[in-house]
SEROZA-49113 format. One record per residue: residue number from 1; x, y, z of N, C-alpha, C in turn. Coordinates in Angstrom, 3 decimals, padded with zeros to 6 digits. Example, Ala and Ser with C-alpha at 12.3 -4.5 7.8 and 13.67 -1.06 7.14 Angstrom:
PT  nr     n_px     n_py     n_pz    ca_px    ca_py    ca_pz     c_px     c_py     c_pz
PT   1  013.190 -005.690  007.800  012.300 -004.500  007.800  013.200 -003.300  007.800
PT   2  012.850 -002.250  007.080  013.670 -001.060  007.140  012.900  000.030  007.870
This chain:
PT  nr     n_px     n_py     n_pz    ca_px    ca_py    ca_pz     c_px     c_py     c_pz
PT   1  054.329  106.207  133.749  053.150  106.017  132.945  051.929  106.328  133.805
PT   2  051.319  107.158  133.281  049.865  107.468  133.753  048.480  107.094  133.389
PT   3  047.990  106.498  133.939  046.308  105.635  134.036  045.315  106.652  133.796
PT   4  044.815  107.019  132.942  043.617  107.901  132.926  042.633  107.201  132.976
PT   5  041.678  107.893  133.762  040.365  106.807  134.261  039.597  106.585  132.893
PT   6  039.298  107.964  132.431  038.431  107.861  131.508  038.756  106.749  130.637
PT   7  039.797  106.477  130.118  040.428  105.488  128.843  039.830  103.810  129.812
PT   8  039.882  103.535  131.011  039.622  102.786  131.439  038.503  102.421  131.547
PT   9  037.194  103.870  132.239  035.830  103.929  132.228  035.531  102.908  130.679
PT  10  035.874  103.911  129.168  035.607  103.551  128.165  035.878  101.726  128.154
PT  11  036.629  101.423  128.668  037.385  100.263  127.664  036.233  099.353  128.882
PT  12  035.668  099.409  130.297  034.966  099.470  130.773  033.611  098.973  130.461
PT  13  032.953  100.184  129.783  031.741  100.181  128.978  031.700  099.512  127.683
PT  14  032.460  099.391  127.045  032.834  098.731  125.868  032.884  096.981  126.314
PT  15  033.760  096.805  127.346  033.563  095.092  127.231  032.126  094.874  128.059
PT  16  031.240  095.593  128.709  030.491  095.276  128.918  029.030  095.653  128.152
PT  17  029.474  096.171  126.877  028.743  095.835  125.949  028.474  094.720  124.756
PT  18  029.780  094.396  125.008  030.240  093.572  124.165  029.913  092.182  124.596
PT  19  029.772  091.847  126.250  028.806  090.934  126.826  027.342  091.064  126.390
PT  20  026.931  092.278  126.955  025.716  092.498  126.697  024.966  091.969  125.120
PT  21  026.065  092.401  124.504  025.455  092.126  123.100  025.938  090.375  122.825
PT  22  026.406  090.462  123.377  026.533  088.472  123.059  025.420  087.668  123.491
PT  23  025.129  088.312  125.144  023.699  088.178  126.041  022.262  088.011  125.149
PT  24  022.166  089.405  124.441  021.141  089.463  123.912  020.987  088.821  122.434
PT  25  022.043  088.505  121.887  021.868  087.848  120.768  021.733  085.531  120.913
PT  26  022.794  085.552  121.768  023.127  083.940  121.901  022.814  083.256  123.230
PT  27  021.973  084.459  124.392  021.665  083.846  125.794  022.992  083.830  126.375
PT  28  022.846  083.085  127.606  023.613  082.830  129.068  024.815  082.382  127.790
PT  29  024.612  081.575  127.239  025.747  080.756  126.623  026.729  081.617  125.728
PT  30  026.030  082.756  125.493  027.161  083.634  124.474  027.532  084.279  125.380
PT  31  027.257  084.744  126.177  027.912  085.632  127.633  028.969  084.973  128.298
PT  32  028.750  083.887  128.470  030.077  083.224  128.987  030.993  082.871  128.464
PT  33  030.495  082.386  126.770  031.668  082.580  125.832  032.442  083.196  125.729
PT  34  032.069  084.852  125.506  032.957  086.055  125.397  033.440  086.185  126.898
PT  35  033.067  086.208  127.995  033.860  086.362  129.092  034.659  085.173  129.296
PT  36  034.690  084.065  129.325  035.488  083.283  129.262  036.868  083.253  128.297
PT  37  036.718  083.442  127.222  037.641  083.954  125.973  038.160  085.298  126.272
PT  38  037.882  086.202  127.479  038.358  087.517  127.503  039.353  086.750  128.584
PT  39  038.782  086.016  129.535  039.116  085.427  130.864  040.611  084.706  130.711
PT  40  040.534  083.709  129.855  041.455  082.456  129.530  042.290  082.965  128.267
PT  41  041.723  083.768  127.549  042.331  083.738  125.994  043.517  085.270  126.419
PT  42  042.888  086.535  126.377  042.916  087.551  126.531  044.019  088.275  127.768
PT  43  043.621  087.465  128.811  044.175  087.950  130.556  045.571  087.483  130.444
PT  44  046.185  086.666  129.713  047.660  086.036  130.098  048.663  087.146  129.047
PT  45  048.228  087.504  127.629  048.798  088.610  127.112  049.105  089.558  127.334
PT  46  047.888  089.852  128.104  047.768  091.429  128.550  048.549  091.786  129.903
PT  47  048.997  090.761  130.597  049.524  090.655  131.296  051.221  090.723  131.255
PT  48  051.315  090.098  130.253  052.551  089.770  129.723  053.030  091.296  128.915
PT  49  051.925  092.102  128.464  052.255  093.276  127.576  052.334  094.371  128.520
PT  50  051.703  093.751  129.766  051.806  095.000  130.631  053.319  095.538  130.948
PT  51  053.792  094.466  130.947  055.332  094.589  131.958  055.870  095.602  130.892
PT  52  055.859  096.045  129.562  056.280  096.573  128.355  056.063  098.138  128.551
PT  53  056.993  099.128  128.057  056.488  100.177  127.986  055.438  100.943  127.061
PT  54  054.259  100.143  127.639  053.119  100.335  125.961  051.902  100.847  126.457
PT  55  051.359  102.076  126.117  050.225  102.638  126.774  048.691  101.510  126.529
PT  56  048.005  101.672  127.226  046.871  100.801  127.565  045.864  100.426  126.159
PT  57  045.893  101.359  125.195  045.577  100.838  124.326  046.283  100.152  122.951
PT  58  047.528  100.419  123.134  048.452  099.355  122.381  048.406  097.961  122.860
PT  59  048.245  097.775  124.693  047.939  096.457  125.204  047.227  095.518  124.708
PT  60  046.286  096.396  124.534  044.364  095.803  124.397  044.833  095.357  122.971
PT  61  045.215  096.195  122.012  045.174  095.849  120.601  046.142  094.521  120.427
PT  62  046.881  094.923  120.751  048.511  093.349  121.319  047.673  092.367  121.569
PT  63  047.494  092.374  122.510  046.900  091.826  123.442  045.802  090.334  122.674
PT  64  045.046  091.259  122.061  043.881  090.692  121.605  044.299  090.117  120.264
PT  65  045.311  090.599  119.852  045.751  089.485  117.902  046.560  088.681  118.562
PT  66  047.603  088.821  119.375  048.254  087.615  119.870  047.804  087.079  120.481
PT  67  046.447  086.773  121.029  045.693  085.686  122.057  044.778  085.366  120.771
PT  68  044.600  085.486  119.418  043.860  084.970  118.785  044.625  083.952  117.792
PT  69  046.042  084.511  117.345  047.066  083.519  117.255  047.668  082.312  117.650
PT  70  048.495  082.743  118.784  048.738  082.253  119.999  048.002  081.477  120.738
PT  71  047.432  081.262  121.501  046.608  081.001  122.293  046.226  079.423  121.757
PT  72  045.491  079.225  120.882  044.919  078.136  120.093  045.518  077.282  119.532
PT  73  046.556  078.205  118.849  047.731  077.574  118.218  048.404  076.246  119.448
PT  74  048.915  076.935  120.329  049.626  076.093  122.027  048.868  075.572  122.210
PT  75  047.265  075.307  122.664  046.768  074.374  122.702  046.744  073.599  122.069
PT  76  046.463  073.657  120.769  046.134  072.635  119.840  047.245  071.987  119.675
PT  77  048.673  072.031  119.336  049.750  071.763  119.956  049.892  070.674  121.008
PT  78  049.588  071.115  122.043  049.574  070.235  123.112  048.194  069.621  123.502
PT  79  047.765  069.992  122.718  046.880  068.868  122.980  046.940  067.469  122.232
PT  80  047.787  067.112  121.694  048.247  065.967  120.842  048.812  065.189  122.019
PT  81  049.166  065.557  122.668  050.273  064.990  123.970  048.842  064.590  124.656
PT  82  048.176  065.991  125.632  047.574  065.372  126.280  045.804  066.038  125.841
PT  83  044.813  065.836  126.628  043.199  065.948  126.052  043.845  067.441  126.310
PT  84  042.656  067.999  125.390  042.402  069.373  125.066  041.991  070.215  126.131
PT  85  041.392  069.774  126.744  040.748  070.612  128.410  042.080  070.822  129.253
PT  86  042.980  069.714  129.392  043.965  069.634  130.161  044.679  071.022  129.607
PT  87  045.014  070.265  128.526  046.194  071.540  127.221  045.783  073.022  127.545
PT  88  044.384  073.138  127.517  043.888  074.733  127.890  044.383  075.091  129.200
PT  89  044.469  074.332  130.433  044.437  074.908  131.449  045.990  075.008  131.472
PT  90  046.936  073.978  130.717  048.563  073.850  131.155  049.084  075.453  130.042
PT  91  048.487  075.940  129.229  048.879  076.890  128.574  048.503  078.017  129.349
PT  92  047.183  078.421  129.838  046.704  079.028  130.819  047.753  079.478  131.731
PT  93  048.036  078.523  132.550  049.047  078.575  133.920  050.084  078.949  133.282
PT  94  050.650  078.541  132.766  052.035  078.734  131.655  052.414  080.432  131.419
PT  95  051.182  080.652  130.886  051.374  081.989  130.170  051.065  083.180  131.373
PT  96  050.317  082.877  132.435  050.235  083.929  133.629  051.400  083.426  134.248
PT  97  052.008  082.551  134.575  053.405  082.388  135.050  054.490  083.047  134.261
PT  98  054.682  082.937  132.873  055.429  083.871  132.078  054.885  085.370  132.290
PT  99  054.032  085.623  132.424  053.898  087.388  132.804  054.682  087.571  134.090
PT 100  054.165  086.875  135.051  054.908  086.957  136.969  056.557  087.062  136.465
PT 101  056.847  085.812  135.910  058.597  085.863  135.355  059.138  087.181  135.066
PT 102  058.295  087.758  133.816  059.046  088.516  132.820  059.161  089.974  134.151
PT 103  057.737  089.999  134.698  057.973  091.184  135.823  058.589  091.014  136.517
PT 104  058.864  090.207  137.143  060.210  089.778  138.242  061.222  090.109  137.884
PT 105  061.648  089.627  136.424  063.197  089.555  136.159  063.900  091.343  135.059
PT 106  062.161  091.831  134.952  062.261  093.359  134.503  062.626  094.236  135.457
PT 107  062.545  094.048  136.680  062.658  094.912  137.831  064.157  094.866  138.608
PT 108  064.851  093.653  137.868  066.202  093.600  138.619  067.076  094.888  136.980
């Protein structure tokens, strides 16, 4: 599989418009929203889709409906057990540990 910059440049310019425009509409506070939600929500899928034979923009698209599913769903979930802050970070770890797994055990 081959990385073309350009597809990257784009996808690049695009989330950092997509800050930008959160910036300029909602302040500091919408900027960190969307990077945080790209950060926590977004990064454990994409990770997990990487290990897959799926070019970079099937990732992104994956990526981004199953962390809008997903994601909230497991928290909210576990957060019945324990507070909600906790639940975010134990799904968090969880799900970048399931990406490390799935690549580990793809390579044997």
């Amino acid at each position: 599989m081959e990385l073309k910059s350009e597809n990257n440049t784009l996808y690049g310019i695009v989330l950092v418009l997509i800050i930008l425009g959160s910036f300029m509409m909602l302040g500091l506070e919408g900027a960190r929203t969307i990077l945080g939600m790209i950060i926590v929500m977004f990064l454990p899928f994409y990770l997990i889709f990487n290990n897959f034979n799926l070019n970079n923009g099937e990732k992104v698209i994956f990526s981004f409906f199953v962390s809008i599913v997903l994601f909230p769903s497991l928290v909210y979930f576990l957060g019945f057990i324990v507070s909600f802050r906790i639940s975010i970070f134990i799904v968090f770890i969880v799900l970048i540990g399931l990406s490390f797994l799935i690549k580990k055990y793809k390579k044997r």
